[in-house]
C-alpha positions in Angstrom: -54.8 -21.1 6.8 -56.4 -21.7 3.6 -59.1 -23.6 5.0 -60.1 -20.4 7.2 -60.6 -17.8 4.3 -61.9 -20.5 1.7 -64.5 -21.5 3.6 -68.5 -22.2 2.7 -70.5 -19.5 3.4 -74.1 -19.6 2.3 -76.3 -16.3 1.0 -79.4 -16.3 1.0 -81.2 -15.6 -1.9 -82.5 -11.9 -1.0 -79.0 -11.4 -0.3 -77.9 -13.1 -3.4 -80.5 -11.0 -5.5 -79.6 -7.5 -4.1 -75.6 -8.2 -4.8 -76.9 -8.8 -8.5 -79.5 -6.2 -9.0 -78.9 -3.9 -11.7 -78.4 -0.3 -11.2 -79.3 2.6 -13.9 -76.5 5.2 -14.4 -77.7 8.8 -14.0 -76.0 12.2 -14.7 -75.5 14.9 -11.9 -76.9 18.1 -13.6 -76.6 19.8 -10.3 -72.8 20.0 -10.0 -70.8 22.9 -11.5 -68.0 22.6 -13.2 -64.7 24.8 -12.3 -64.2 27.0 -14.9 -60.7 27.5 -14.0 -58.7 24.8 -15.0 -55.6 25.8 -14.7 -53.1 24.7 -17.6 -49.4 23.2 -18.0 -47.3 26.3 -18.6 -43.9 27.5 -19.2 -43.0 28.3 -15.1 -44.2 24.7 -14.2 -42.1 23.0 -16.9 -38.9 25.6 -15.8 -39.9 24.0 -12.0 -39.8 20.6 -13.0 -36.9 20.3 -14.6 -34.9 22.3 -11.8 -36.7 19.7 -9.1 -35.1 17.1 -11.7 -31.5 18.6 -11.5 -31.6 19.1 -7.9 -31.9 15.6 -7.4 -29.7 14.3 -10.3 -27.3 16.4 -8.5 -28.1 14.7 -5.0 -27.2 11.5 -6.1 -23.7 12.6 -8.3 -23.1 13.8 -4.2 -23.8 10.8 -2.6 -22.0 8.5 -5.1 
């Protein structure tokens, strides 16, 4: 099976050369950025740890 995916396979050299062209990075100035980002607060931590006691208790059941 080795032999299959390991084998020789040639590129040619335009090939070859577009694989290794270089490409310049540019910036999107065009794309707005969401203003409302929402943050961490008090309700999602009190979800959190209730989803984290609901299944603490889960497995105490199952045990």
């Amino acid at each position: 099976m080795k032999n299959e995916t390991m084998g020789n396979s040639s590129v040619n050299k335009n090939d070859l050369k577009e694989l290794l062209k270089e490409t310049k990075e540019t910036l999107a100035t065009d794309v707005k950025v969401d203003g409302n980002q929402r943050v961490f607060g008090a309700v999602d931590l009190w979800n959190a740890q209730k989803r984290q006691r609901t299944s603490i208790s889960m497995r105490r059941w199952m045990n």
